[in-house]
C-alpha positions in Angstrom: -80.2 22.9 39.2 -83.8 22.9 40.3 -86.7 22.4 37.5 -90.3 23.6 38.2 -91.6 20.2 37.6 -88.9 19.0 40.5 -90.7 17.7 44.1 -89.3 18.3 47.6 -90.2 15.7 50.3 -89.7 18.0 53.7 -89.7 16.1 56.9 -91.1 18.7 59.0 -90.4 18.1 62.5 -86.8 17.4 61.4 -86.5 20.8 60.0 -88.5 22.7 63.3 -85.8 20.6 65.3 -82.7 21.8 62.8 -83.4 25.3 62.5 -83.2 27.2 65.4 -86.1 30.1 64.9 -88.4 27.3 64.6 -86.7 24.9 67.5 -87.6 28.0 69.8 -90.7 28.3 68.4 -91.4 24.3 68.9 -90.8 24.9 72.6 -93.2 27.1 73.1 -96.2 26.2 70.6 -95.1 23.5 68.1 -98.6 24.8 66.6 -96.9 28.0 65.7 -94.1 26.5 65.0 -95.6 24.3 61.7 -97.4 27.6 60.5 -94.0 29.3 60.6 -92.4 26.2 58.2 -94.8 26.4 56.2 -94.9 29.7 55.5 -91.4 29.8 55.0 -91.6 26.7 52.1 -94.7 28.3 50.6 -92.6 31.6 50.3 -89.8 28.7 48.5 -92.3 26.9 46.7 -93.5 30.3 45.2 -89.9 31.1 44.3 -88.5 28.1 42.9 -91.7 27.4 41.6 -90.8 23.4 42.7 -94.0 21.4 44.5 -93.7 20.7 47.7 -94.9 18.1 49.8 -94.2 18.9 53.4 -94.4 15.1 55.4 -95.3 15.7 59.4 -94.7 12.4 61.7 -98.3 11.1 63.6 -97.1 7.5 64.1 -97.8 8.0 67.7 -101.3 9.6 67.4 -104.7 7.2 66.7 -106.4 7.7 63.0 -105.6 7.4 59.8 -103.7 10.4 58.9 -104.9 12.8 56.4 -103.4 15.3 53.4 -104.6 18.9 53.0 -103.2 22.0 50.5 -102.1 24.2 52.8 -100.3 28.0 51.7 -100.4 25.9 48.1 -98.2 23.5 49.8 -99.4 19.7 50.6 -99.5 18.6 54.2 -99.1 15.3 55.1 -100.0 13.9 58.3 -99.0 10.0 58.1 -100.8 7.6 59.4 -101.0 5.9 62.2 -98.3 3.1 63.1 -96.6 5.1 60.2 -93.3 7.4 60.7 -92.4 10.3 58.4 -89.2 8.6 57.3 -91.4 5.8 55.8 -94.0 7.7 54.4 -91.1 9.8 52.4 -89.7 6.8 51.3 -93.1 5.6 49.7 -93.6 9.0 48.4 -89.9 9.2 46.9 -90.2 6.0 45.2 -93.9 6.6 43.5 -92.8 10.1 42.4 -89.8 9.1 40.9 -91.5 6.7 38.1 -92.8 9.8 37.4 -89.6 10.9 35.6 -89.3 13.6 38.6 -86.0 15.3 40.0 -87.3 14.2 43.7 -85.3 16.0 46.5 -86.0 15.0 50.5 -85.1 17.1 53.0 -83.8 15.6 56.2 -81.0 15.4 58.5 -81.3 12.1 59.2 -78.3 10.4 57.7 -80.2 7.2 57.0 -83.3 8.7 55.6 -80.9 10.9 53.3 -79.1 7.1 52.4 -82.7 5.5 52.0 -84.2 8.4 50.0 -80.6 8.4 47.9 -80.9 5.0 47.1 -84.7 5.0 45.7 -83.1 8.0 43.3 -83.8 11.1 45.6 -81.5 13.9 45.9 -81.1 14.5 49.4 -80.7 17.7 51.2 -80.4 18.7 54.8 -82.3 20.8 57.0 -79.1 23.3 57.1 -78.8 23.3 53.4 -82.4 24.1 52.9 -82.6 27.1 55.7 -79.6 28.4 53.9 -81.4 28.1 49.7 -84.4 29.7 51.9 -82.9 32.8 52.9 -80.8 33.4 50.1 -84.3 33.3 48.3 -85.7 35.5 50.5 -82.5 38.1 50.0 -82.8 37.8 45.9 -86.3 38.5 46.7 -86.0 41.7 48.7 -83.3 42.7 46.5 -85.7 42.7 43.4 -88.2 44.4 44.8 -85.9 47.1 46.0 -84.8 47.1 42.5 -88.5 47.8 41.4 -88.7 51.1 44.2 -85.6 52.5 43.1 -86.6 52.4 39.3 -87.7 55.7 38.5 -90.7 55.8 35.8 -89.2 59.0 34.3 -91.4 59.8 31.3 -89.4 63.0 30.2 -86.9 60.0 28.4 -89.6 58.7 26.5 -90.9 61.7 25.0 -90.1 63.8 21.9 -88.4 67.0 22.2 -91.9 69.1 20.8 -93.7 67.1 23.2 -91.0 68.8 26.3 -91.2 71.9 24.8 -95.2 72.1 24.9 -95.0 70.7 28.1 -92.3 73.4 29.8 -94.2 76.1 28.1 -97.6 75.0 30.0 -95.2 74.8 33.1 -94.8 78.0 32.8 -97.5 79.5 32.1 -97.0 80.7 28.3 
C-alpha cells in the first residue's frame, strides 16, 4: 500500500514509449507528448497524494541539465553524459536513507533489477497506466456520487417548520 510520504522515480520517455496514447503522441510532437505525462502523473500525484519525481533522459543533448516543479510534479532533465536509468539510481539510493517507500517506474528489466536492489519497489510502465486509470475511474465515480446527491432540506427540518412552509406555498 502506497503512503503519502512514498516517492515515485518515473522514467519518462520509457513510459511515452510504453503507453500507446502517448507513443502516438511522441510521433507526432514528443513536446506534447511530455505535457500529456505529466498531466496524467500530476492528476496521480494529486490522488495518491505520493511525490513524484518524473526523470527525462538528455544524455545526448549539451548542458548541464536542470530540475523545475512542474503541475506540482518535479522535472528532471539529467545532465549531460548522464542517462535517466543512472540518474534514478542516484535518486533511489539518496531517497531511500530517507526512510522512504521509493517506487521507480520503468520497463527496463535491468533498471527495475538495479532500482530493486538499492531498496526500490519497482513498477512498470503497464502497471502504472493501469493504477492511473483506475484512479481516474474512482475519481469520476466520486464526483458523480457528489451530482447525484440530492441536498433535500425537507429531511432536515421539523414538521412545524413543513407545515409553515406548505401553508406559504399555498398561499394561506
Amino acid at each position: 500500500m502506497k503512503r503519502r510520504d512514498d516517492v515515485l522515480l518515473v522514467d519518462g520517455y520509457n513510459m511515452i514509449g510504453a503507453w500507446p496514447e502517448l507513443a502516438a503522441l511522441r510521433d507526432k510532437d514528443l513536446e506534447d507528448a511530455r505535457d500529456r505525462l505529466l498531466e496524467m502523473l500530476a492528476d496521480y500525484q494529486g490522488f495518491t497524494g505520493m511525490t513524484v519525481i518524473v526523470v527525462f533522459d538528455a544524455h545526448q543533448v549539451p548542458g548541464i541539465g536542470s530540475t523545475f516543479k512542474q503541475h506540482r510534479l518535479t522535472v528532471v532533465y539529467t545532465k549531460e553524459k548522464e542517462t535517466a536509468d543512472s540518474c534514478i539510481e542516484r535518486l533511489a539510493s539518496e531517497m531511500a536513507m530517507r526512510s522512504r517507500n521509493i517506487h521507480v517506474a520503468t520497463s527496463d528489466l535491468v533498471e527495475q533489477h538495479v532500482a530493486f536492489g538499492k531498496g526500490a519497489l519497482r513498477i512498470s510502465a503497464r502497471e502504472l497506466l493501469i493504477e492511473i486509470k483506475q484512479n481516474r475511474k474512482a475519481i469520476e465515480q466520486k464526483v458523480d456520487q457528489k451530482n447525484k446527491a440530492r441536498n433535500e432540506l425537507d429531511g432536515n427540518l421539523s414538521m412545524d417548520v413543513r407545515l409553515k412552509l406548505e401553508k406559504w406555498r399555498r398561499g394561506k
